[in-house]
PDB file of the backbone (N, CA, C, O) and the ligand in Angstrom, with CONECT records:
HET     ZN  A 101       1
ATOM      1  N   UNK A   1      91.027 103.349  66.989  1.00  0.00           N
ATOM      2  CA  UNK A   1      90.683 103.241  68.416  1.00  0.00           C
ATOM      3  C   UNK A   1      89.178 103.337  68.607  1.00  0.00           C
ATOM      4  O   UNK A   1      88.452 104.100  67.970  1.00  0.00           O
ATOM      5  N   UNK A   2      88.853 102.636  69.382  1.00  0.00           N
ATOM      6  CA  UNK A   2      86.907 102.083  69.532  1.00  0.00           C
ATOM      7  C   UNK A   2      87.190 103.556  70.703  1.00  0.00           C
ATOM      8  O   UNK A   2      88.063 104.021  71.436  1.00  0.00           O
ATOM      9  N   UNK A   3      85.691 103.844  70.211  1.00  0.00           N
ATOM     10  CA  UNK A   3      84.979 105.149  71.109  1.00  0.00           C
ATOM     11  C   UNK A   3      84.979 103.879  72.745  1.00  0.00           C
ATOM     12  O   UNK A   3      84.842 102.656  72.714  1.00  0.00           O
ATOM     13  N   UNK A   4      85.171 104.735  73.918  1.00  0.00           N
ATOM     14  CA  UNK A   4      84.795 104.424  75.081  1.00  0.00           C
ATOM     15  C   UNK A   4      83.162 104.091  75.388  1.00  0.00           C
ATOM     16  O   UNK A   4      82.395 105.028  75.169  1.00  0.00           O
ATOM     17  N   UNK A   5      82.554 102.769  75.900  1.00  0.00           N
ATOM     18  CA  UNK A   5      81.408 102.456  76.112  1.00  0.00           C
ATOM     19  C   UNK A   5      81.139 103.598  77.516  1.00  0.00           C
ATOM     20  O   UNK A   5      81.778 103.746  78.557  1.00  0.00           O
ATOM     21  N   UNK A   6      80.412 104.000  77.202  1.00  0.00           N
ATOM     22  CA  UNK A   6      79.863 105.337  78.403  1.00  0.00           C
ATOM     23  C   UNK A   6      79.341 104.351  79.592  1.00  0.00           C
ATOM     24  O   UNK A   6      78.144 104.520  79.828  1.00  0.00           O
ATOM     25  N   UNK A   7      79.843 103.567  80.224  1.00  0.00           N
ATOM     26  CA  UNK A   7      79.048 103.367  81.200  1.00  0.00           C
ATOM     27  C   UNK A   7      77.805 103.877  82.200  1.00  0.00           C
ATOM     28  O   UNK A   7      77.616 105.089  82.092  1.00  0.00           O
ATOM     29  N   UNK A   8      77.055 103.305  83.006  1.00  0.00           N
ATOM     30  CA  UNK A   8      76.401 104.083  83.806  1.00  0.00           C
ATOM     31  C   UNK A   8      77.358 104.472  85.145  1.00  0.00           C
ATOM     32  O   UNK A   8      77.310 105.678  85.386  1.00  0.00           O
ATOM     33  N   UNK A   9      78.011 103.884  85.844  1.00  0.00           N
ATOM     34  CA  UNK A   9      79.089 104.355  86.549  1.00  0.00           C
ATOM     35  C   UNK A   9      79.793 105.345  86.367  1.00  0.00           C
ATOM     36  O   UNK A   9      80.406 105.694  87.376  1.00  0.00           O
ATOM     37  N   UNK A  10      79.915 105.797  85.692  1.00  0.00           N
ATOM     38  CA  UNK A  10      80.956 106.528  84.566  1.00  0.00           C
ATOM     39  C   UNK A  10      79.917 107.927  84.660  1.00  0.00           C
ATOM     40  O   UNK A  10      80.463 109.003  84.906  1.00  0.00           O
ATOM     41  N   UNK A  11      78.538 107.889  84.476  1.00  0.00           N
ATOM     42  CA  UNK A  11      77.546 108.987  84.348  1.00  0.00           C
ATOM     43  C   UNK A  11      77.706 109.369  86.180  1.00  0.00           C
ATOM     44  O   UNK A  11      78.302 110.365  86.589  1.00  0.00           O
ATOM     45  N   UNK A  12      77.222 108.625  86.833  1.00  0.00           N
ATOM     46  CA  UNK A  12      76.894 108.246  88.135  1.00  0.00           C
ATOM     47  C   UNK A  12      77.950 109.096  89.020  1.00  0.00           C
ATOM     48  O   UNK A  12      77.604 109.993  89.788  1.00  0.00           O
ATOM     49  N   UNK A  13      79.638 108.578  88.747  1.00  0.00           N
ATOM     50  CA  UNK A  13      80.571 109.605  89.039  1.00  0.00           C
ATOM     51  C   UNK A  13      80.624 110.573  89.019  1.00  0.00           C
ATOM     52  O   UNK A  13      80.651 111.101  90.131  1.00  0.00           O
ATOM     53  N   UNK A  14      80.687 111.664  87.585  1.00  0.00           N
ATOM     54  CA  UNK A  14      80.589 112.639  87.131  1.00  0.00           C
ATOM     55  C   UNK A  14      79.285 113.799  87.708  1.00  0.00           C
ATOM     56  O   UNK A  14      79.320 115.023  87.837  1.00  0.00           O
ATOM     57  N   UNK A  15      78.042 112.663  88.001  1.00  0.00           N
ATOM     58  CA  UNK A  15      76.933 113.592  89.139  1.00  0.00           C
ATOM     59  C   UNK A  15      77.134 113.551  89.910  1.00  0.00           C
ATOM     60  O   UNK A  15      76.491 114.369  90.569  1.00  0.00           O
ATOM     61  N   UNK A  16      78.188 112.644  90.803  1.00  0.00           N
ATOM     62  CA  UNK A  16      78.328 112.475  92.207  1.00  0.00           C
ATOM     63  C   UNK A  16      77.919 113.819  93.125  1.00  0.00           C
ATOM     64  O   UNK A  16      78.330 114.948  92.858  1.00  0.00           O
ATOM     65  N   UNK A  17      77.114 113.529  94.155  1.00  0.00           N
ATOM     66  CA  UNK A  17      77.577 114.487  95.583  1.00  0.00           C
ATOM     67  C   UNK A  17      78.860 114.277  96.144  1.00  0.00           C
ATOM     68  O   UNK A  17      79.685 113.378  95.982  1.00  0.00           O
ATOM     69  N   UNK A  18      78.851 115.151  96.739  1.00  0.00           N
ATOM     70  CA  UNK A  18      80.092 115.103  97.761  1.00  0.00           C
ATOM     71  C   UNK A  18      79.353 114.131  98.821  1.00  0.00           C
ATOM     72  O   UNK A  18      78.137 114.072  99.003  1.00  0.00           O
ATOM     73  N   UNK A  19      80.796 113.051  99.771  1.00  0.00           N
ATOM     74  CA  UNK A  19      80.221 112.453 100.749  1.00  0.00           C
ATOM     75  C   UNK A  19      81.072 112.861 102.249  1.00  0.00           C
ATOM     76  O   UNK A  19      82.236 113.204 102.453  1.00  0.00           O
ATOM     77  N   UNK A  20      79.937 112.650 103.126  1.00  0.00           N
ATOM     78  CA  UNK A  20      80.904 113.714 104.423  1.00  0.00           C
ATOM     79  C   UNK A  20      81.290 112.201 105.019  1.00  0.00           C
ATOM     80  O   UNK A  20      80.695 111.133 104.875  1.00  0.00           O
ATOM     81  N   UNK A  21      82.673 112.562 105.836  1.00  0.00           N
ATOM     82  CA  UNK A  21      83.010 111.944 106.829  1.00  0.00           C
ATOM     83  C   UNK A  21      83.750 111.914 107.718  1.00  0.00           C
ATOM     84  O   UNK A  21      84.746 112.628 107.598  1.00  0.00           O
ATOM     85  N   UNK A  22      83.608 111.106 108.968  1.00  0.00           N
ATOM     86  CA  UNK A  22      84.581 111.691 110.117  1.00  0.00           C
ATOM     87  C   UNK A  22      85.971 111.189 110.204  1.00  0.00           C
ATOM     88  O   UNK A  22      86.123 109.968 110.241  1.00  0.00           O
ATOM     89  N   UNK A  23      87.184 112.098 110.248  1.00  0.00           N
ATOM     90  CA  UNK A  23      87.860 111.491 110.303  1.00  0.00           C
ATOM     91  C   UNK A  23      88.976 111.830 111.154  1.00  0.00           C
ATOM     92  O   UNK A  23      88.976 113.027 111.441  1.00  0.00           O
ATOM     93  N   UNK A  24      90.154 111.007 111.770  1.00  0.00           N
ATOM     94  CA  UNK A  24      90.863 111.125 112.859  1.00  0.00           C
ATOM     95  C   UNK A  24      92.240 110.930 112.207  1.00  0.00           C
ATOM     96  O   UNK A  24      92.499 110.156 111.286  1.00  0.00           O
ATOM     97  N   UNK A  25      93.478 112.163 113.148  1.00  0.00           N
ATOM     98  CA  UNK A  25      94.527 111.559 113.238  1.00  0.00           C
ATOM     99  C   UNK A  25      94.989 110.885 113.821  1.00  0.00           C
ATOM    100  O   UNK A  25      94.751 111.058 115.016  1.00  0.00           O
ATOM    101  N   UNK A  26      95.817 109.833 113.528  1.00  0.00           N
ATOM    102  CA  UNK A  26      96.528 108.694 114.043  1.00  0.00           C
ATOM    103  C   UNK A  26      97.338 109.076 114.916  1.00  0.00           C
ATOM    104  O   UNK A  26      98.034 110.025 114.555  1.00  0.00           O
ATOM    105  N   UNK A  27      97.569 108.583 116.244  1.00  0.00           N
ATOM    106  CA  UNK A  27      98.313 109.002 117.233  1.00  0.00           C
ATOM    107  C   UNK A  27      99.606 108.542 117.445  1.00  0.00           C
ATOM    108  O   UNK A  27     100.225 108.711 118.496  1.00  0.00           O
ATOM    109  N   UNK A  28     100.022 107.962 116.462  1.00  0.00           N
ATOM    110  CA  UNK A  28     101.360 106.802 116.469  1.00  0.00           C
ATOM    111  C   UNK A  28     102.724 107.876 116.534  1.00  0.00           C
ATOM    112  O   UNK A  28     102.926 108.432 115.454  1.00  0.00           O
ATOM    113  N   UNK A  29     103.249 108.079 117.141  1.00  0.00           N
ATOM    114  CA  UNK A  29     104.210 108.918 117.045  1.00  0.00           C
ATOM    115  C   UNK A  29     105.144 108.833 115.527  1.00  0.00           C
ATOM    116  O   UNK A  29     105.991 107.947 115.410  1.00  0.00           O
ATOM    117  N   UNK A  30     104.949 109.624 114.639  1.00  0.00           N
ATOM    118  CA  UNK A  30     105.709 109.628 113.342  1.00  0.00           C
ATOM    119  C   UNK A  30     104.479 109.290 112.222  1.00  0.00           C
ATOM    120  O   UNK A  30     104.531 109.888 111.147  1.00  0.00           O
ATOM    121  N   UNK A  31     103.680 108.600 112.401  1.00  0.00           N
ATOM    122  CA  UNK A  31     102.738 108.133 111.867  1.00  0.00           C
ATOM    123  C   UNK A  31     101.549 109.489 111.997  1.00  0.00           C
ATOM    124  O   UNK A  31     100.932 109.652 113.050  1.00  0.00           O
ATOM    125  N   UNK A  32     101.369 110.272 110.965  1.00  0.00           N
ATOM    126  CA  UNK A  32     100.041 111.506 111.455  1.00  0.00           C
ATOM    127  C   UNK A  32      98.980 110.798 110.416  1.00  0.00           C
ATOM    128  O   UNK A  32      98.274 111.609 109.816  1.00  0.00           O
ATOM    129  N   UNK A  33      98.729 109.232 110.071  1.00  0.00           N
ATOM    130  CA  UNK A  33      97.959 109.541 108.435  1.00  0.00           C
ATOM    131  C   UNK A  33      96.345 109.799 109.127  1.00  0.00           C
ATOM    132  O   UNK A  33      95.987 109.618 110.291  1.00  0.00           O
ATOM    133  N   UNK A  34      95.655 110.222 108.101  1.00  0.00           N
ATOM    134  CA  UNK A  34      94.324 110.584 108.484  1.00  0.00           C
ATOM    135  C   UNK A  34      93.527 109.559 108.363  1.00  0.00           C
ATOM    136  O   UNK A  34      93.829 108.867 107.391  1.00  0.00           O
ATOM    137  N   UNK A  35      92.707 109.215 108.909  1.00  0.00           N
ATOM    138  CA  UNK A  35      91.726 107.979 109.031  1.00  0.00           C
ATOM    139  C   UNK A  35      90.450 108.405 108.948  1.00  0.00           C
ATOM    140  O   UNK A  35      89.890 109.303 109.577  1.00  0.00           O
ATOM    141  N   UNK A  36      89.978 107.566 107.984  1.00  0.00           N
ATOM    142  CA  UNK A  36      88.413 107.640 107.574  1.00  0.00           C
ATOM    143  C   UNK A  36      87.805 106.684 108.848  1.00  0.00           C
ATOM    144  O   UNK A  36      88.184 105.518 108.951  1.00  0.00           O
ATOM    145  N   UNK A  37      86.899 107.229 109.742  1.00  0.00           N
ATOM    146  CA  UNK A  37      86.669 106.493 110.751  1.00  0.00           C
ATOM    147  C   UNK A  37      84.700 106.015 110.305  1.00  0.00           C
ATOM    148  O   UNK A  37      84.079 104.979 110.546  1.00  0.00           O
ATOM    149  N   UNK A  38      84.329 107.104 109.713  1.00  0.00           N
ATOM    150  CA  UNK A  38      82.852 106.977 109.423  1.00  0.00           C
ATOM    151  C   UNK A  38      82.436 107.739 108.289  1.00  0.00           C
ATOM    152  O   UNK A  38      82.791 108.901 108.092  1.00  0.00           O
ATOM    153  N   UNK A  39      81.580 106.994 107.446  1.00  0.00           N
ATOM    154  CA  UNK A  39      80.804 107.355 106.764  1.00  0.00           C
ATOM    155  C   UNK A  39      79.518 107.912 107.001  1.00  0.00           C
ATOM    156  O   UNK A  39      78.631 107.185 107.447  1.00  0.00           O
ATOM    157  N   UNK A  40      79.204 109.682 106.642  1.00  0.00           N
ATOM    158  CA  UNK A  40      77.944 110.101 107.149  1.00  0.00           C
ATOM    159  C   UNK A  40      76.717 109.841 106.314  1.00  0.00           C
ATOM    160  O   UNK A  40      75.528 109.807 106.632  1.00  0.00           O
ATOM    161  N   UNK A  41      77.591 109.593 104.655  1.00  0.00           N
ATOM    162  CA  UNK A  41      76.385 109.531 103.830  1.00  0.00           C
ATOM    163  C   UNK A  41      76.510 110.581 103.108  1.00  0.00           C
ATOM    164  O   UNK A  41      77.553 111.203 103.310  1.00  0.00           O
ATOM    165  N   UNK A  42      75.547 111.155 102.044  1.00  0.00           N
ATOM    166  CA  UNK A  42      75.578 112.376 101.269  1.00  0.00           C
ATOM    167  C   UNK A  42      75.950 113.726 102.144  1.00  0.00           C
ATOM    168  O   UNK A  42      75.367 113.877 103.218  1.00  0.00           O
ATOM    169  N   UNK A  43      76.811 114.607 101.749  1.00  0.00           N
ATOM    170  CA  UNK A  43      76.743 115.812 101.956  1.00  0.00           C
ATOM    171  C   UNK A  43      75.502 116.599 102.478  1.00  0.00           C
ATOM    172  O   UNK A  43      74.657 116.859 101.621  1.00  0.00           O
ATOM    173  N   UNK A  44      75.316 116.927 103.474  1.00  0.00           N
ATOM    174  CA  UNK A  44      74.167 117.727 103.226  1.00  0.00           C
ATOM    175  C   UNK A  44      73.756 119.306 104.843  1.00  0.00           C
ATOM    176  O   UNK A  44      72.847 119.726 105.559  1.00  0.00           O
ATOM    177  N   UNK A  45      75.350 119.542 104.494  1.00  0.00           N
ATOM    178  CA  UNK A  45      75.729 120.648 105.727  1.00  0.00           C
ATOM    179  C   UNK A  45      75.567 120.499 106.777  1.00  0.00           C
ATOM    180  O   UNK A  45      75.386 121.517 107.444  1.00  0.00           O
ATOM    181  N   UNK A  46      75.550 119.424 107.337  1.00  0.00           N
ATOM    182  CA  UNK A  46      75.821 119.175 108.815  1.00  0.00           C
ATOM    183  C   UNK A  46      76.891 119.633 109.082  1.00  0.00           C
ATOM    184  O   UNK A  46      77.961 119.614 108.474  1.00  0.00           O
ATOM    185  N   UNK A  47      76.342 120.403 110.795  1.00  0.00           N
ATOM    186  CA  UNK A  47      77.946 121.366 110.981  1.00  0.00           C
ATOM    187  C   UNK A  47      78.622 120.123 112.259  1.00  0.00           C
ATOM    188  O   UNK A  47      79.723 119.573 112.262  1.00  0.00           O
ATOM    189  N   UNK A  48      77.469 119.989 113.253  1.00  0.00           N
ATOM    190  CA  UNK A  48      77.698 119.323 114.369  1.00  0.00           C
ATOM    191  C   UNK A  48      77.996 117.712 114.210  1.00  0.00           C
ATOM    192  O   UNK A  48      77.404 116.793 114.776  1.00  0.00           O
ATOM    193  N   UNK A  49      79.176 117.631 113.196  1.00  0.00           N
ATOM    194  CA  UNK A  49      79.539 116.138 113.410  1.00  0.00           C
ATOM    195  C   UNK A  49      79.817 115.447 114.568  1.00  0.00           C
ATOM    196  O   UNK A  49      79.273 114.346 114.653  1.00  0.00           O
ATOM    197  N   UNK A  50      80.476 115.777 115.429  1.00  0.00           N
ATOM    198  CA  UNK A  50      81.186 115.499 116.480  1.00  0.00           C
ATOM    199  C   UNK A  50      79.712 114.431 117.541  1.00  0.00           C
ATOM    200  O   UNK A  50      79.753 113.301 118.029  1.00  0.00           O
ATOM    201  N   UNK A  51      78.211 115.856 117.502  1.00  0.00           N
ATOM    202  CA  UNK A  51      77.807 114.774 118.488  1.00  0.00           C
ATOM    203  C   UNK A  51      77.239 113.589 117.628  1.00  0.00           C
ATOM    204  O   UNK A  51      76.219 113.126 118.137  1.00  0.00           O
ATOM    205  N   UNK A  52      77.747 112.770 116.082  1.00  0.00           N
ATOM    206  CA  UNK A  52      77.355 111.615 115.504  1.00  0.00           C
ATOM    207  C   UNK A  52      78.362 110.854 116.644  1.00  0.00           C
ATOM    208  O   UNK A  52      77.809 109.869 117.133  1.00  0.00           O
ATOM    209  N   UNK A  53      79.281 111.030 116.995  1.00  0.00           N
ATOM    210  CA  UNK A  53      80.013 109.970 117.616  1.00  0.00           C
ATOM    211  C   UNK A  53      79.974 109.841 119.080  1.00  0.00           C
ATOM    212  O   UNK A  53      79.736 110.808 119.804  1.00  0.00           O
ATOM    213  N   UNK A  54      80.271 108.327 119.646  1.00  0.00           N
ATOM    214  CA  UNK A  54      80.947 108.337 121.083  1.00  0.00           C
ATOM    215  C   UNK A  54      81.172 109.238 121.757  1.00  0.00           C
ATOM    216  O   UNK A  54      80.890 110.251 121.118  1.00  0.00           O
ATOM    217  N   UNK A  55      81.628 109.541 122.974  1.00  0.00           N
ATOM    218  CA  UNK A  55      82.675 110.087 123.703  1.00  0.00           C
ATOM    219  C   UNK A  55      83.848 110.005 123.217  1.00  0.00           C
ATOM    220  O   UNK A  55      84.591 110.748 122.575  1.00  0.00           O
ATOM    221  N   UNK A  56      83.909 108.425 123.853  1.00  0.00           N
ATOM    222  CA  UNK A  56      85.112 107.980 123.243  1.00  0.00           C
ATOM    223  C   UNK A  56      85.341 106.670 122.800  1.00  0.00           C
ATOM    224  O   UNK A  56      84.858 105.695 123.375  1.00  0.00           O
ATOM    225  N   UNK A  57      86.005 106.604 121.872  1.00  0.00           N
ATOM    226  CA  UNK A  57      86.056 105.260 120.548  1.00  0.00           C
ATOM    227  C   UNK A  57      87.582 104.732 121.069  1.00  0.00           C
ATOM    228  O   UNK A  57      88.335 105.441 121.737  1.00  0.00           O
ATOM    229  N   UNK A  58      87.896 103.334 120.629  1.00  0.00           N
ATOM    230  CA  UNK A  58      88.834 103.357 119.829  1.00  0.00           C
ATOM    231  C   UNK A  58      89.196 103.093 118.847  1.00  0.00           C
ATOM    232  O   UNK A  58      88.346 102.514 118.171  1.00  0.00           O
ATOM    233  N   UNK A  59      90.393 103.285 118.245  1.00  0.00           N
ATOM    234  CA  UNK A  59      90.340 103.346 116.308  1.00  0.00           C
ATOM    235  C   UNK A  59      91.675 102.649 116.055  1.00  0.00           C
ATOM    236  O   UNK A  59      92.543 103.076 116.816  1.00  0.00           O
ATOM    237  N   UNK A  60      92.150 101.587 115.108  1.00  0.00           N
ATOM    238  CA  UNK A  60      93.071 100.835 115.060  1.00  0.00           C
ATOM    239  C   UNK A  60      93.314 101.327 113.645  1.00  0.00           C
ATOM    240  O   UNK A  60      92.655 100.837 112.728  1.00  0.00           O
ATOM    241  N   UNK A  61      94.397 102.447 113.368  1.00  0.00           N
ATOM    242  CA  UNK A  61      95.181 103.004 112.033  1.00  0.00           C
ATOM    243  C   UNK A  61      95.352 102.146 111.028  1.00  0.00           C
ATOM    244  O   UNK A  61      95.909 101.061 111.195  1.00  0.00           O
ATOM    245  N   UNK A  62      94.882 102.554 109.872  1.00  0.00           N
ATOM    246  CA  UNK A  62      94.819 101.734 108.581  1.00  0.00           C
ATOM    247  C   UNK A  62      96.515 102.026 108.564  1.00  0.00           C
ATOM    248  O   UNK A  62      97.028 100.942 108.841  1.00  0.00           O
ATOM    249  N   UNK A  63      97.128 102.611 108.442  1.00  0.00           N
ATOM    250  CA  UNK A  63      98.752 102.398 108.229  1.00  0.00           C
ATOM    251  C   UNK A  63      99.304 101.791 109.273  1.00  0.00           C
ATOM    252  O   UNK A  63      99.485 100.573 109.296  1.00  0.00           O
ATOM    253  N   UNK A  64      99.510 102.304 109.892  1.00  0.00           N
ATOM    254  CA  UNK A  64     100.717 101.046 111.074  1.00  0.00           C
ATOM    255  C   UNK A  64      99.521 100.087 112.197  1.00  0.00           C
ATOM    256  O   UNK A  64      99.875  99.385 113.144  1.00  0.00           O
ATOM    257  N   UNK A  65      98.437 100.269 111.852  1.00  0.00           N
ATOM    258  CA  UNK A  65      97.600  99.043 112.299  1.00  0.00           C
ATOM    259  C   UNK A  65      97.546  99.589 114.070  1.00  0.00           C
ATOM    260  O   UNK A  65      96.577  98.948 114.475  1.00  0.00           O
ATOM    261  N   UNK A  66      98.026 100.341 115.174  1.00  0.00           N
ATOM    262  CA  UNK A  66      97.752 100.687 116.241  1.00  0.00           C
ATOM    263  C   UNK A  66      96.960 100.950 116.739  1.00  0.00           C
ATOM    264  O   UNK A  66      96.472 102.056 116.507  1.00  0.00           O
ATOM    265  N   UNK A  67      96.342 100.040 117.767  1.00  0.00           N
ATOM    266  CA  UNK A  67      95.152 100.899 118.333  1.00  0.00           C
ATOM    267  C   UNK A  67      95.157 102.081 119.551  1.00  0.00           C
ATOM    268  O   UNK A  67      95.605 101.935 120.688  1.00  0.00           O
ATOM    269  N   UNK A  68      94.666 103.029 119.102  1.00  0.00           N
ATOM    270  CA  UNK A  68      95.060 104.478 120.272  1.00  0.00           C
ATOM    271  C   UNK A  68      92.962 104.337 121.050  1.00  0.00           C
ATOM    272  O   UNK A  68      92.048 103.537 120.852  1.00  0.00           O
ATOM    273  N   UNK A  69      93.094 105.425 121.787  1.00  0.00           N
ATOM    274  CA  UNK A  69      91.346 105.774 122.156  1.00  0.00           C
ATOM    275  C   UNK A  69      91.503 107.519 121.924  1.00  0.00           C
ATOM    276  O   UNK A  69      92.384 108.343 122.168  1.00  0.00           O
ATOM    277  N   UNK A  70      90.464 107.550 121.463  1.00  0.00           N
ATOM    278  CA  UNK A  70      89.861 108.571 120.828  1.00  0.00           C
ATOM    279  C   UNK A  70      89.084 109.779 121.748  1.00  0.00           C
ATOM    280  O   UNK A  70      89.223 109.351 122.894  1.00  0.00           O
ATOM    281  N   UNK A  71      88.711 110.424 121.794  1.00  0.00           N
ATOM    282  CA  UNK A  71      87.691 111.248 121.971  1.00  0.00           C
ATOM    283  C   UNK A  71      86.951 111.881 121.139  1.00  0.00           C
ATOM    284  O   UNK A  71      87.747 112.071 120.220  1.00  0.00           O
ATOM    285  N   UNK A  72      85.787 112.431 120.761  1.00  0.00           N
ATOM    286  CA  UNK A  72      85.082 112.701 119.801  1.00  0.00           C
ATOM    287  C   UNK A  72      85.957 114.022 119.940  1.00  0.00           C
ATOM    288  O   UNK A  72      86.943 114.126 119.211  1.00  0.00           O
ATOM    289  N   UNK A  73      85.729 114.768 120.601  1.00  0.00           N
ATOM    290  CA  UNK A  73      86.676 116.236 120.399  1.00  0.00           C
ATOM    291  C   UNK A  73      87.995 116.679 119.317  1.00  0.00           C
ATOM    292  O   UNK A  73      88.534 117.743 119.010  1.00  0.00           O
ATOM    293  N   UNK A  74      88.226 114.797 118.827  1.00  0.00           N
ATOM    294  CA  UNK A  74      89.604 115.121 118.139  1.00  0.00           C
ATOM    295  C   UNK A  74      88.742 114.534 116.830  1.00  0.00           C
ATOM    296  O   UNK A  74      89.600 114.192 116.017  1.00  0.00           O
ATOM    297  N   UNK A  75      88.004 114.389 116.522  1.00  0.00           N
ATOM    298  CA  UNK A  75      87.604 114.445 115.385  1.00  0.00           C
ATOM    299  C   UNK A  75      87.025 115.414 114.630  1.00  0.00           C
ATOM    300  O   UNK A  75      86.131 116.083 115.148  1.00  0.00           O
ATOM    301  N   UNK A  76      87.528 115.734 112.923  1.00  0.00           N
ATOM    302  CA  UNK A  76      87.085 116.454 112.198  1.00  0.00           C
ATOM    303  C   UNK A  76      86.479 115.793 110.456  1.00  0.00           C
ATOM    304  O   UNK A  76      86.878 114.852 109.769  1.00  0.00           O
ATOM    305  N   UNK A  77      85.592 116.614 110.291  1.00  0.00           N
ATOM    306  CA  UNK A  77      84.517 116.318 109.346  1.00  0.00           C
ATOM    307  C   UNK A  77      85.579 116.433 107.916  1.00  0.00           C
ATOM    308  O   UNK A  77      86.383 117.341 107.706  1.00  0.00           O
ATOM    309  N   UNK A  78      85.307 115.219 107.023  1.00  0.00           N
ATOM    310  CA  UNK A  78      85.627 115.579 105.857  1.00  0.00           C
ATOM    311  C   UNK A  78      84.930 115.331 104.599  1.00  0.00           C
ATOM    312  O   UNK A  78      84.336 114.264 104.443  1.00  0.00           O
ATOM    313  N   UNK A  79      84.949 116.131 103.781  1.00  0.00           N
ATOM    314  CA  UNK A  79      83.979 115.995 102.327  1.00  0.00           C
ATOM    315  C   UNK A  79      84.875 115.358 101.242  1.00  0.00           C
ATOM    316  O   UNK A  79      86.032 115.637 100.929  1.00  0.00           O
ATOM    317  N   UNK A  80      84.120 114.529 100.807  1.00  0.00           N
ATOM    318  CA  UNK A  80      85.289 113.795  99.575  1.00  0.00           C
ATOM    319  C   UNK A  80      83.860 113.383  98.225  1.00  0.00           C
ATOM    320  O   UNK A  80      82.797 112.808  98.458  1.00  0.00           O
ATOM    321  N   UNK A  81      84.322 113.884  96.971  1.00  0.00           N
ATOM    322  CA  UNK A  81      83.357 113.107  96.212  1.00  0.00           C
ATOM    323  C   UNK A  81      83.339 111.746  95.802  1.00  0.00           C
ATOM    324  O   UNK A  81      82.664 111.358  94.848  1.00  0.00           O
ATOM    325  N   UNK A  82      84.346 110.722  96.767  1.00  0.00           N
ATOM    326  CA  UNK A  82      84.670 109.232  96.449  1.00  0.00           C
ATOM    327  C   UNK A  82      83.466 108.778  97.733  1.00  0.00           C
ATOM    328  O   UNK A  82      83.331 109.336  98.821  1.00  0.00           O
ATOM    329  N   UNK A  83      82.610 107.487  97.142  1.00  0.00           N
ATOM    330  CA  UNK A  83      82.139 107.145  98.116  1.00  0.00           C
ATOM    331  C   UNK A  83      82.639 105.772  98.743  1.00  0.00           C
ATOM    332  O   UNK A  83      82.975 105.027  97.822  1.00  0.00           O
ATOM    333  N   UNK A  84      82.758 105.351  99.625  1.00  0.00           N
ATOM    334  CA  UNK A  84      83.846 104.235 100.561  1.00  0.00           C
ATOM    335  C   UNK A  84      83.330 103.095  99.800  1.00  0.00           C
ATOM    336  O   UNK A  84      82.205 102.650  99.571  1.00  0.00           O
ATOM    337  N   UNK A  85      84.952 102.657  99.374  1.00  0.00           N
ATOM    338  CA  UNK A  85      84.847 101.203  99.237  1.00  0.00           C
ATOM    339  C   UNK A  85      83.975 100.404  99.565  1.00  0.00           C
ATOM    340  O   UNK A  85      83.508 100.794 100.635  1.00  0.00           O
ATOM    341  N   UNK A  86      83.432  99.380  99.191  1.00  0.00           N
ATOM    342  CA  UNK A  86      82.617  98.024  99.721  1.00  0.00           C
ATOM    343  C   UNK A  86      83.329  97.885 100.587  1.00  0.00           C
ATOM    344  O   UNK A  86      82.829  98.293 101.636  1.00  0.00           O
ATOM    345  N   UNK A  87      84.497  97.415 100.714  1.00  0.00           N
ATOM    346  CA  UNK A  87      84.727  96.812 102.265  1.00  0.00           C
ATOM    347  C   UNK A  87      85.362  97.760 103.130  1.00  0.00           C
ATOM    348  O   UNK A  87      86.213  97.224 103.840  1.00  0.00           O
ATOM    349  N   UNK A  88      85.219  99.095 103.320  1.00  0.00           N
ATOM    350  CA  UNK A  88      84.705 100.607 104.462  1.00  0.00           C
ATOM    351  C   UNK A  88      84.355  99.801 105.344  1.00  0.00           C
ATOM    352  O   UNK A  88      83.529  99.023 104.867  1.00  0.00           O
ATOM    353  N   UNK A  89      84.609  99.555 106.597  1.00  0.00           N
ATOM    354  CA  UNK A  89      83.688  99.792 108.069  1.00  0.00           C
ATOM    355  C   UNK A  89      83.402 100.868 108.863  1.00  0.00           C
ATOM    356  O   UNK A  89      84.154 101.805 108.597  1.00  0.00           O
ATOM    357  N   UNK A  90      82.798 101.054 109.529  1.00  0.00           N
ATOM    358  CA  UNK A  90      82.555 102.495 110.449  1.00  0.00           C
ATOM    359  C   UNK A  90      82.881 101.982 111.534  1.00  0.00           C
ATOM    360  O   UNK A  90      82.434 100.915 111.955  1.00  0.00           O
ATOM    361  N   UNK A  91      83.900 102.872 112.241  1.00  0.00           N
ATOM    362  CA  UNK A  91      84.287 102.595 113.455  1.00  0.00           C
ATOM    363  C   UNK A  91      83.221 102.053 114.421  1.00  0.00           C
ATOM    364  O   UNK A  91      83.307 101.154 115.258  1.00  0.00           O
ATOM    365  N   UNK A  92      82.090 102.926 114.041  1.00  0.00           N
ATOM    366  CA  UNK A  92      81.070 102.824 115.289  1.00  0.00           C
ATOM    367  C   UNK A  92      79.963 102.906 114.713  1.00  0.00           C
ATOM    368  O   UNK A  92      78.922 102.864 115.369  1.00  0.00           O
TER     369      UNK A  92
HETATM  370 ZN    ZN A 101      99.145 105.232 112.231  1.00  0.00          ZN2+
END
């Protein structure tokens, strides 16, 4: 078995930061999945996510596809060390 080529991706991962972002539950009755609505970018302790956004948005659920309206009030911050897909949009 050939040793694994170490990529630079592969290095790149393994240093990763954490990346923050906002995200919402889906209002679909039965449907709670969580939605990545925005990307903040690197981690870097922001407490006051809420005033990055709107008032109020609306957000069309990556699972059952519905569009509900939002208020920033129902959004909460999340840290993930994956950074968004190429094709990620930001709500806003
Ligand atoms: Zn949904």
């Amino acid at each position: 078995m050939r040793p694994q080529k170490k990529t630079s991706q592969s290095v790149l991962i393994r240093g990763a930061m954490e990346h923050l972002y906002l995200v919402v539950n889906c209002k679909t009755p039965g449907c709670t999945a969580g939605c990545v609505i925005k990307h903040l970018g690197p981690y870097a302790g922001q407490s006051e996510v809420q005033k990055m956004a709107p008032e109020w948005f609306e957000f069309r659920g990556g699972e059952c596809k519905k569009l509900h309206l939002y208020s920033r009030t129902e959004i909460y911050p999340m840290r993930n060390r994956k950074a968004p897909p190429p094709e990620f949009e930001n709500a806003f």
